[in-house]
C-alpha positions in Angstrom: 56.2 132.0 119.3 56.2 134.5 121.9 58.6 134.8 124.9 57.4 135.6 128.6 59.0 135.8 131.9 56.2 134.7 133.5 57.0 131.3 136.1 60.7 132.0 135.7 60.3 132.0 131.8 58.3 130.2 129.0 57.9 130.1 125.4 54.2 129.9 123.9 54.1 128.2 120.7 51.4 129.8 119.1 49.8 128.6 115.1 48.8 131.0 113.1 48.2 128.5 109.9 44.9 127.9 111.3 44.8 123.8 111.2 41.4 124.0 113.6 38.6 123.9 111.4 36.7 127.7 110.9 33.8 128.3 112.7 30.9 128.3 111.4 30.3 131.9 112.3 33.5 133.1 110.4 33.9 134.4 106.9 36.8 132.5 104.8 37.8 136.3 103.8 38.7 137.0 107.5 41.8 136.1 109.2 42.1 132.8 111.6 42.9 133.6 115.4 46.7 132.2 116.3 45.9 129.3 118.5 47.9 128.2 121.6 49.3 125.1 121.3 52.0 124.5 123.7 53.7 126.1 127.0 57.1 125.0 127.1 58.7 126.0 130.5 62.5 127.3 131.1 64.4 125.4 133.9 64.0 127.1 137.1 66.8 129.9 137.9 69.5 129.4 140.8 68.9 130.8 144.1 68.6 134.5 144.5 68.2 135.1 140.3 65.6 137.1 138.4 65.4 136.4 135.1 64.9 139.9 133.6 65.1 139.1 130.0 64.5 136.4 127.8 64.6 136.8 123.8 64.8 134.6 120.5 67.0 135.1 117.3 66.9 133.2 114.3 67.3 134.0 110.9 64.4 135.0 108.3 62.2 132.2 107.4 61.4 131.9 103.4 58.0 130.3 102.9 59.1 128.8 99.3 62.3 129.1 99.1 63.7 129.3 95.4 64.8 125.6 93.8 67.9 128.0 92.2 69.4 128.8 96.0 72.1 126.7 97.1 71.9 127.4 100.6 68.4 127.2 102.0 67.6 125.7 105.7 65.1 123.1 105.4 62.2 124.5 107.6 63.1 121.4 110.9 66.7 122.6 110.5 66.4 125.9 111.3 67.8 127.1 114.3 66.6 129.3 117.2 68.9 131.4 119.9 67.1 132.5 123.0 69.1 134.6 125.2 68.2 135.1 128.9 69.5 137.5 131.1 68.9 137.3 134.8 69.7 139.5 137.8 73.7 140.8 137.7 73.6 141.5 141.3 73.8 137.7 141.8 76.9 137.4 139.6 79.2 140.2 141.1 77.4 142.7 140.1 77.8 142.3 136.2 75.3 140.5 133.8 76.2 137.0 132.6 74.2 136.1 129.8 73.2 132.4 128.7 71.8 131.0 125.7 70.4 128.1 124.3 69.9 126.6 120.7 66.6 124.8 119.9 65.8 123.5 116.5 62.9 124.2 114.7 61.5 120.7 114.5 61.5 120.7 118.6 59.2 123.7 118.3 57.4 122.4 115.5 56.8 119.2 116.7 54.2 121.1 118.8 52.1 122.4 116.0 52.1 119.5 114.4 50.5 117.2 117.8 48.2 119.5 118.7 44.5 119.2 119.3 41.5 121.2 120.0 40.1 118.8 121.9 42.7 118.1 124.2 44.5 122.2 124.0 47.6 123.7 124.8 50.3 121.5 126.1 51.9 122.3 129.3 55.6 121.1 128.7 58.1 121.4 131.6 61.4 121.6 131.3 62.9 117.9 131.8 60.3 116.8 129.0 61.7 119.3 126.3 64.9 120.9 127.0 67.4 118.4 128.3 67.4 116.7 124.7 66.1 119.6 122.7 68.2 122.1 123.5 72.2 122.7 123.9 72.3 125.3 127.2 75.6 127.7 127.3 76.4 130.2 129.8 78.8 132.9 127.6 81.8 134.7 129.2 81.1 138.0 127.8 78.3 140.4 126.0 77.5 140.5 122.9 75.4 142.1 119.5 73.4 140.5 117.5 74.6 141.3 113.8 71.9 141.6 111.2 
């Protein structure tokens, strides 16, 4: 997944499992390409607002996690924050940041429909967020804690 402020923000979903069949040209020693599979499109930003900054926490992903640890996120379940930041001249002159959750599975849910024939889906915003996301503005700054 990568973030970009490009269009007033988008997240490309990006799979780097390599479900496309290898070319014929490639060894099976070398490393598959990531391949694009979906554009999912932020809503558009009130009047006079730049989005400046736009970034994704979530904690670290185990790839088998042990049957002996009791609390292990199922890998739908996971959850992602993405924190944007726009403009503070717009908001009296002080930054405002807002956030959104998104579960894995609504980002997954991409990889998993995808196909080279048809390519990367191009997802606005009233198809995905409104019911794959909860949307907060906070009333302060804050540090992510690792």
């Amino acid at each position: 997944m990568v973030t970009t402020l490009k269009d007033g923000g988008e997240i490309r979903i990006y799979n780097f499992g390599g479900n496309a069949p290898p070319s014929s040209s490639s060894s099976s020693s070398s490393p598959k390409r990531p391949t694009h599979v979906a554009t999912l499109h932020l809503p558009p930003p009130h009047d006079h607002r730049v989005l400046l900054e736009l970034t994704t926490t979530t904690g670290p992903f185990l790839a088998r996690p042990p049957a002996d640890v009791p609390f292990a996120a199922a890998r739908n379940a996971r959850a992602h924050v993405f924190t944007l930041h726009h403009d503070p001249t717009a908001h009296r002159g002080r930054w405002q940041p807002a956030c959104f959750v998104v579960l894995n599975r609504t980002l997954i849910q991409y990889v998993d429909e995808y196909r080279e024939e048809v390519g990367a889906a191009d997802v606005l915003w009233e198809e995905w967020g409104p019911h794959g996301t909860r949307f907060f503005v906070l009333a302060m700054g804050f540090q992510w804690l690792r």
